[in-house]
C-alpha positions in Angstrom: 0.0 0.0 0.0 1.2 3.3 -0.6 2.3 5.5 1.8 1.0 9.5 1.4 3.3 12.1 2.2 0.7 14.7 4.5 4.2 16.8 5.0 4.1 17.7 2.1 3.4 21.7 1.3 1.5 22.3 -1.8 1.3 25.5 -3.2 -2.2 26.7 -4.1 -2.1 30.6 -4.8 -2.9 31.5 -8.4 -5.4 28.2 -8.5 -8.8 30.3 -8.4 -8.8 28.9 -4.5 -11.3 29.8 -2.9 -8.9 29.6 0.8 -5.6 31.0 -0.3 -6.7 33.4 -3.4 -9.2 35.5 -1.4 -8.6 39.2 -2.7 -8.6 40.7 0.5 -4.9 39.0 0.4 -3.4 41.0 -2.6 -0.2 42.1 -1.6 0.1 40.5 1.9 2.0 37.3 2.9 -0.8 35.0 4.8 -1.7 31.9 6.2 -5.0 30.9 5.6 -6.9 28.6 8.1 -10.7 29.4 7.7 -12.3 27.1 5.3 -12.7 23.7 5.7 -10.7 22.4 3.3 -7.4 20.2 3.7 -3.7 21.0 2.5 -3.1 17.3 1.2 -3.4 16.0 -2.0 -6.1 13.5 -2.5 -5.9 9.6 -2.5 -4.5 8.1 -6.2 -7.6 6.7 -7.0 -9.1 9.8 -6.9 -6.8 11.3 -9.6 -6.6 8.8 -11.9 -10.8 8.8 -11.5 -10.2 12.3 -12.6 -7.9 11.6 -15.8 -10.1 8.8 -16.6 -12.9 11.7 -17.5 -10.4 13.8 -19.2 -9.2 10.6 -21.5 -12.3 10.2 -22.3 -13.1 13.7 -23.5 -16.6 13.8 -23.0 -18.4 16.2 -20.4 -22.3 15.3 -20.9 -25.2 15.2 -18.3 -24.7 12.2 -15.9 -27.1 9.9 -13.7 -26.1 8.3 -10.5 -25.2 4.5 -11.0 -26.7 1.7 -9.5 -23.0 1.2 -8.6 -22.2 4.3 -6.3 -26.0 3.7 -4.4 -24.7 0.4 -3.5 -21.6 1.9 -2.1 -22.4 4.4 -0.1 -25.6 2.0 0.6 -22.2 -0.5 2.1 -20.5 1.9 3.9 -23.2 3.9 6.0 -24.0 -0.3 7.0 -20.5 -1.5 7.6 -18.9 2.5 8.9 -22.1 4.0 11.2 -24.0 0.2 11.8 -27.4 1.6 9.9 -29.3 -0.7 7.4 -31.0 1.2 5.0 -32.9 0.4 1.3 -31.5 1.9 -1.7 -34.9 3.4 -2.3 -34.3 5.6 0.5 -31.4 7.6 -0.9 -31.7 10.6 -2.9 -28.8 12.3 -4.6 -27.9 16.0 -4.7 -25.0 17.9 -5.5 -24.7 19.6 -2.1 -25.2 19.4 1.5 -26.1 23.1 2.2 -28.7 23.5 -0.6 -30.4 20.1 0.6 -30.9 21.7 3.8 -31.7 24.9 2.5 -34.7 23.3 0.8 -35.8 20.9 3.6 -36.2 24.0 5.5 -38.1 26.2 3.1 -40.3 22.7 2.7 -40.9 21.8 6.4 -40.8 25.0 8.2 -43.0 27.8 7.7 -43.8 31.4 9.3 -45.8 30.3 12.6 -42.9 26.9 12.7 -39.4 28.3 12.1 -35.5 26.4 12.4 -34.0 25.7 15.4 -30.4 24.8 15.9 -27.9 24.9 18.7 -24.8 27.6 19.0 -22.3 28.2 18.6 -23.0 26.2 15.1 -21.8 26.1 11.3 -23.0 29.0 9.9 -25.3 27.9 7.2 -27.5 26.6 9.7 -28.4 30.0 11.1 -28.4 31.9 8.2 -31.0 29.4 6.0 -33.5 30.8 8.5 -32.6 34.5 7.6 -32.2 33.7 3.6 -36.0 31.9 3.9 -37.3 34.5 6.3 -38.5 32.0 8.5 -38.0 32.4 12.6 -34.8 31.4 14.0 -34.7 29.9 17.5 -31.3 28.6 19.0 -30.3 27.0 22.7 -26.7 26.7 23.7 -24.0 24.8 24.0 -22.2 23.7 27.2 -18.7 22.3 27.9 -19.2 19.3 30.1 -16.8 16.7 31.7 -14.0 18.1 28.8 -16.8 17.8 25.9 -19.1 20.5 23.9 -22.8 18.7 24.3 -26.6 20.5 24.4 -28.2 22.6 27.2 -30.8 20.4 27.0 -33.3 22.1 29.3 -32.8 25.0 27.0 -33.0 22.3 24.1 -36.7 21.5 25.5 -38.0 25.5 26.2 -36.7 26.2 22.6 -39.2 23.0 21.0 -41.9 24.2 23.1 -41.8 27.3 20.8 -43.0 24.9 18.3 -40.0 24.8 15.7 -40.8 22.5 12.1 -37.4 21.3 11.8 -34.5 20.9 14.0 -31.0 21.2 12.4 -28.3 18.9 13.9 -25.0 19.0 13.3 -23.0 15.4 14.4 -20.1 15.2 14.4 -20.4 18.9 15.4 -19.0 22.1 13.8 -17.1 24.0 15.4 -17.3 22.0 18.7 -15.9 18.6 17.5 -18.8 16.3 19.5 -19.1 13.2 18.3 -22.8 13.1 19.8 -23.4 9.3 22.0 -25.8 6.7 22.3 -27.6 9.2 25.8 -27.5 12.2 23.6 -29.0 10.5 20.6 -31.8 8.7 22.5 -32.6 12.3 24.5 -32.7 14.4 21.4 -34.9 12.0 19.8 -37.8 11.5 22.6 -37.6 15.6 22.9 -38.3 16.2 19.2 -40.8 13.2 19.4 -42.2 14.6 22.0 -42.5 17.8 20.1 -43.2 16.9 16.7 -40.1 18.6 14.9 -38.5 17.0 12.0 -34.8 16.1 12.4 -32.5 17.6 9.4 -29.2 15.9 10.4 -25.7 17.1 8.8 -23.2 14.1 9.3 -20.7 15.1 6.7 -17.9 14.2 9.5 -19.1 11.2 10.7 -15.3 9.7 8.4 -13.3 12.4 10.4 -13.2 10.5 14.3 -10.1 11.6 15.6 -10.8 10.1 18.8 -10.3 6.1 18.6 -13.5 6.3 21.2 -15.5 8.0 19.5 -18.7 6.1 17.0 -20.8 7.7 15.1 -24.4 7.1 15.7 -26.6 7.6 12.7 -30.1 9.8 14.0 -31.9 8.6 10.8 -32.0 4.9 12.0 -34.5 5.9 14.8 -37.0 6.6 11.8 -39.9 4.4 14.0 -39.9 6.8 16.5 -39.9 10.0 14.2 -38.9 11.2 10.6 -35.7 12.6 9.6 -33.4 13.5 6.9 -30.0 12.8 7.1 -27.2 13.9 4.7 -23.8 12.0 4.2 -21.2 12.9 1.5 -17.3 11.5 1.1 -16.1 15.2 0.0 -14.5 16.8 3.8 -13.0 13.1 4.5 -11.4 12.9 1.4 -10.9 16.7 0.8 -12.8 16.7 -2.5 -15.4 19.5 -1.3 -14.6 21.6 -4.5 -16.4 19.0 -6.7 -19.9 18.7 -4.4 -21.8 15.8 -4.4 -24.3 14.0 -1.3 -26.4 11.3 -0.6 -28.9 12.3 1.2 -31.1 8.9 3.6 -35.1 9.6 3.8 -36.6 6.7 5.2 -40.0 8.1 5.5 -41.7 8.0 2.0 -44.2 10.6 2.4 -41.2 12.9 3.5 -39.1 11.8 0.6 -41.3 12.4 -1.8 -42.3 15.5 -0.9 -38.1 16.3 -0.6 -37.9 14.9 -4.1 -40.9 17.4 -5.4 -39.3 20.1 -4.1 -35.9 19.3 -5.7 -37.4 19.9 -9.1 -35.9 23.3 -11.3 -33.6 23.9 -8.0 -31.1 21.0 -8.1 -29.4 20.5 -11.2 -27.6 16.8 -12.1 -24.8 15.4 -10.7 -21.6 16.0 -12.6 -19.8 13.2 -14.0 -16.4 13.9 -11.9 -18.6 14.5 -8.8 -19.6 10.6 -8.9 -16.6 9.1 -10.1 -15.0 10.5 -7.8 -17.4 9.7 -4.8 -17.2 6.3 -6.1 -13.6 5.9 -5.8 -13.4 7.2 -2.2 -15.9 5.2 -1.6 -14.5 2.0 -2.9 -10.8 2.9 -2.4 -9.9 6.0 -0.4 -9.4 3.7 3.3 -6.0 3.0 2.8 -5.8 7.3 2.5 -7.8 8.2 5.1 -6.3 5.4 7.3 -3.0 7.5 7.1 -5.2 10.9 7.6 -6.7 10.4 10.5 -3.7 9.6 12.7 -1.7 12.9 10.9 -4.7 15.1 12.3 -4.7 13.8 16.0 -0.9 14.8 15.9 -1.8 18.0 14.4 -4.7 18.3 17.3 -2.5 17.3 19.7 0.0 20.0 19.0 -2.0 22.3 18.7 -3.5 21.5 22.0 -0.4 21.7 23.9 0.4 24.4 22.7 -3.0 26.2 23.8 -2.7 24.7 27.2 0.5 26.8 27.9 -0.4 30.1 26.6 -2.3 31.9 28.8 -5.9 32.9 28.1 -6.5 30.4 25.6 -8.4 27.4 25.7 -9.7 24.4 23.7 -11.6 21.3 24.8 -10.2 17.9 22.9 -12.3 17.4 19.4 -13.3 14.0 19.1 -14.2 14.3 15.2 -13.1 16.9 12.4 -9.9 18.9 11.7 -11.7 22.4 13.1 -10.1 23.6 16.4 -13.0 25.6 18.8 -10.5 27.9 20.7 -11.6 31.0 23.1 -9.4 33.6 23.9 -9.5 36.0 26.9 -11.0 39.1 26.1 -7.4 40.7 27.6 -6.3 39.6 24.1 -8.6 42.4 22.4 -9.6 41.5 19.0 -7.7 38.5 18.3 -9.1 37.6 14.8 -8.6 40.8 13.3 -5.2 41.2 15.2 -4.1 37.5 13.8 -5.0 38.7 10.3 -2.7 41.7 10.4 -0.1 39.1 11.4 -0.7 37.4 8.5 -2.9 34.3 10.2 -6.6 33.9 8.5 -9.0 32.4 10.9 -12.8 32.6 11.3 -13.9 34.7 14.3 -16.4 33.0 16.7 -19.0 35.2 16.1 -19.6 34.0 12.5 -20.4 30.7 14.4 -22.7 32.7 17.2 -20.1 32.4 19.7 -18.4 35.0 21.4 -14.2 35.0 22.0 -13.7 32.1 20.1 -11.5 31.4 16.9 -11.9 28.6 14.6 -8.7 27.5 13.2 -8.1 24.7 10.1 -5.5 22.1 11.4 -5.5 19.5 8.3 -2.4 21.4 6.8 1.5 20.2 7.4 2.6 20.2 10.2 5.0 22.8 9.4 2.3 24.9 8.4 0.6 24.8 11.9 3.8 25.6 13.9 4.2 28.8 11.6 0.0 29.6 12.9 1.1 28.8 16.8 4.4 30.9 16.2 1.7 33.6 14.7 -0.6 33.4 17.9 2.8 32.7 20.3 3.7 36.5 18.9 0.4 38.6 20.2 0.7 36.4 23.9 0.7 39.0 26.4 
């Protein structure tokens, strides 16, 4: 098997990228760690997916092959331990604008979108770009973990919200949600009639040997949900799009699919090829990922722990540090960027005095950030 090279530093200015060509760059040197992307080059099988297309020479409309259902069909059984039917699966080319549309299809002006904070961003802004209520409940570090207020969880359902975004694992806290939290969230929106929209794009990134991902969809008995899965963070191909998206309930699915109609356009060719090869034969790559994060986490959090007024509780899933700062550091976002570090400012996540910082870059690359940070400790 081969062995990938995650040292490596690959240059990707001038490449229309999205993370390291953003103008507000021209003319500075700087390190950018806010998108959720990775700095490694993908798996072989990927590329050579890729050049297959690109021999061929052909670029027309594609459908999804009975071939890649199966798959991802094989590894949501054998990865998360949830049987589902192939008739359950509908395919979309993005995670964001599936939930964008189960919202505008399940919520409505008197039920609106309720999500905990500090969160991804998409999930409180779909609220604002639908004009539908927003209702949030927070967060709460417990026994070295980010898990749900959940007496706040239950005031916030009493409001009466249509659909409940969750986020597992969770971004920006890193929670790989258990079997307690599971079962609780389910009885409350049960209890409450509110549709689960679950965002488990993730669920490949465990850093935390413990940790195992619990699929919310597979309580489907108990209440209806929609849950989205796609291969493109784990195997750092989020440029080229592409979801499954698991809807056991039929009268929901259907009315999902309706919806879908003059929104969602096909799947491109490369998008499925290439979901098919991670799929099939990215484990040897990610097997070599996932250990080269936790040593980037792990760095990262000792170095934390000794500079005073930061902190950061240990992520059990994703390559996205959660990290507060002591207000005695001012403005540390905007000071980092003058320093020539990029990160995303809590706020953009509804969270006050905390950063979010990308660690799936060299390790080299990560020293140079905490050297960045090490420079405005007071």
């Amino acid at each position: 098997m081969k062995k990938y090279d995650f040292d490596q530093v690959i240059d990707r200015r001038n490449t229309s990228s999205y993370k390291w060509d953003n103008p507000m760059y021209a003319g500075k040197s700087m390190l950018p760690m806010p998108v959720a992307d990775m700095e490694f080059a993908v798996a072989d099988e990927i590329l050579e997916a890729l050049d297959k297309i690109t021999q061929h020479g052909v670029l027309g409309y594609s459908i999804v092959p009975d071939s890649l259902r199966l798959l991802a069909q094989k590894r949501i059984q054998e990865e998360y331990h949830w049987t589902t039917e192939l008739d359950w699966q509908v395919w979309l080319p993005g995670i964001v604008p599936g939930i964008t549309l189960a919202c505008d299809l399940f919520s409505n002006d008197a039920r609106g979108v309720l999500t905990a904070i500090p969160v991804y961003h998409p999930f409180h802004l779909i609220p604002t770009w639908l004009n539908r209520p927003l209702l949030t409940f927070p967060m709460v570090e417990k026994d070295g973990r980010w898990t749900y207020d959940f007496v706040a969880f239950e005031e916030a359902l009493k409001q009466k919200p249509g659909v409940f975004l969750f986020c597992n694992p969770h971004n920006p806290g890193g929670t790989v949600f258990n079997q307690a939290e599971i079962d609780r969230i389910v009885a409350l929106c049960k209890q409450y009639d509110c549709l689960i929209i679950s965002d488990e794009i993730h669920a490949d990134l465990r850093i935390h040997p413990q940790s195992k991902h619990i699929c919310i969809g597979q309580y489907i008995e108990e209440i209806p949900s929609i849950s989205f899965f796609a291969t493109s963070k784990a195997f750092n191909t989020a440029g080229l799009g592409g979801c499954v998206t698991i809807i056991p309930h039929q009268k929901t699915r259907e009315a999902f699919i309706k919806k879908t109609f003059g929104y969602m356009p096909m799947l491109s060719r490369h998008s499925i090829d290439v979901m098919s090869a991670a799929y099939q034969h990215g484990s040897n790559w990610l097997s070599q990922l996932l250990p080269y994060l936790k040593q980037n986490h792990d760095y990262l959090m000792d170095f934390v722990n000794q500079t005073s007024g930061l902190d950061m509780v240990p992520l059990e899933a994703t390559y996205l540090a959660w990290i507060s700062y002591d207000p005695t550091w001012g403005d540390l976002p905007e000071r980092l960027l003058e320093n020539g570090l990029h990160v995303l400012r809590g706020e953009q996540f509804k969270g006050k005095n905390f950063i979010r910082l990308n660690f799936a870059c060299s390790k080299t690359q990560l020293q140079e950030a905490c050297q960045i940070i090490a420079s405005l400790a007071h």
